[in-house]
N, C-alpha and C positions, 0 to 999 in steps of 0.2 A: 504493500500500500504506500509504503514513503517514498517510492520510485513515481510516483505518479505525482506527487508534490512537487519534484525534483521535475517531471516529463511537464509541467506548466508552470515552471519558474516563481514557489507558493511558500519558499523555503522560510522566506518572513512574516507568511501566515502563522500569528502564534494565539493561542486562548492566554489573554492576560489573566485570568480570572486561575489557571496555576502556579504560576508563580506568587499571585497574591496568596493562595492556601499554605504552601509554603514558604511564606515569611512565617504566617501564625503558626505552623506547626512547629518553624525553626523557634518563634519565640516561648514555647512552650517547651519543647525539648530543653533549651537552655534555664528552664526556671525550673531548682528542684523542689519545689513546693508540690508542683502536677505529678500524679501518683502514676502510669503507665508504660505498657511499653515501648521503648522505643527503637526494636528493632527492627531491619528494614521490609520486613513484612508488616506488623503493624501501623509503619508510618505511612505506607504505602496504599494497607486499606485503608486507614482514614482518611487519606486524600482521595483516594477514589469517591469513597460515603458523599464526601462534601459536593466534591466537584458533579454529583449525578444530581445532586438536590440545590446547588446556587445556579444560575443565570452564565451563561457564557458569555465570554467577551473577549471578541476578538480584534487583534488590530494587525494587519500588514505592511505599516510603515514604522523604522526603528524613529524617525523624528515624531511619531505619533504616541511610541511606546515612551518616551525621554521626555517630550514636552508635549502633554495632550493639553487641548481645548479646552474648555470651561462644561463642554458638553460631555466629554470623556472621561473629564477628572470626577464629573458629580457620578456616573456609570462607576466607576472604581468605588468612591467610595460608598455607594449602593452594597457594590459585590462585597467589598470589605466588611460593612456590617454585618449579612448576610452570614457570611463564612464567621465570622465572630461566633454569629447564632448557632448553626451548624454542629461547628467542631467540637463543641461538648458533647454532641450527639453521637458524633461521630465516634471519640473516645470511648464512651460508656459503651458502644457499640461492639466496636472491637477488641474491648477490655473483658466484656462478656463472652466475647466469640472467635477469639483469636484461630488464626489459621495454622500456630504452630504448636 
């Protein structure tokens, strides 16, 4: 499938809205307050959990991803609060149900 991104020149087609999960999950990782684990399988379903239940957001220019619009930046911080909401879900989720 990533051959075909690459076959219509799409390579900076990216969902902003994963990188945004992963800052929170980095910032969570780093606080050892939060009780879970954080091997790379459960960080990995929790980002999946999040990312099927927040809003996509995509953008195809890097001047767009570094300095978005006023219309992009309020999209971000939509998705941010969202995934805020989410990722405790998400945790408790994969805390219950780990895959390993």
């Amino acid at each position: 499938m990533r051959g075909l991104k690459k076959l219509y020149e799409a390579e900076d087609l990216e969902n902003v809205a994963e990188d945004l999960v992963f800052e929170q999950i980095d910032a969570l990782v780093n606080d050892g307050n939060a009780k879970f684990c954080r091997c790379k399988v459960c960080l990995q379903d929790m980002a999946a959990i999040v990312l099927n239940r927040v809003p996509a957001l995509y953008s195809c220019s890097i001047l767009e991803k570094n300095s978005p619009g006023d219309d992009f930046s309020a999209r971000i911080e939509e998705v941010r609060k969202r995934i805020s909401e989410e990722l405790p879900v998400a945790m408790d989720m994969v805390r219950r149900n780990n895959n390993h």
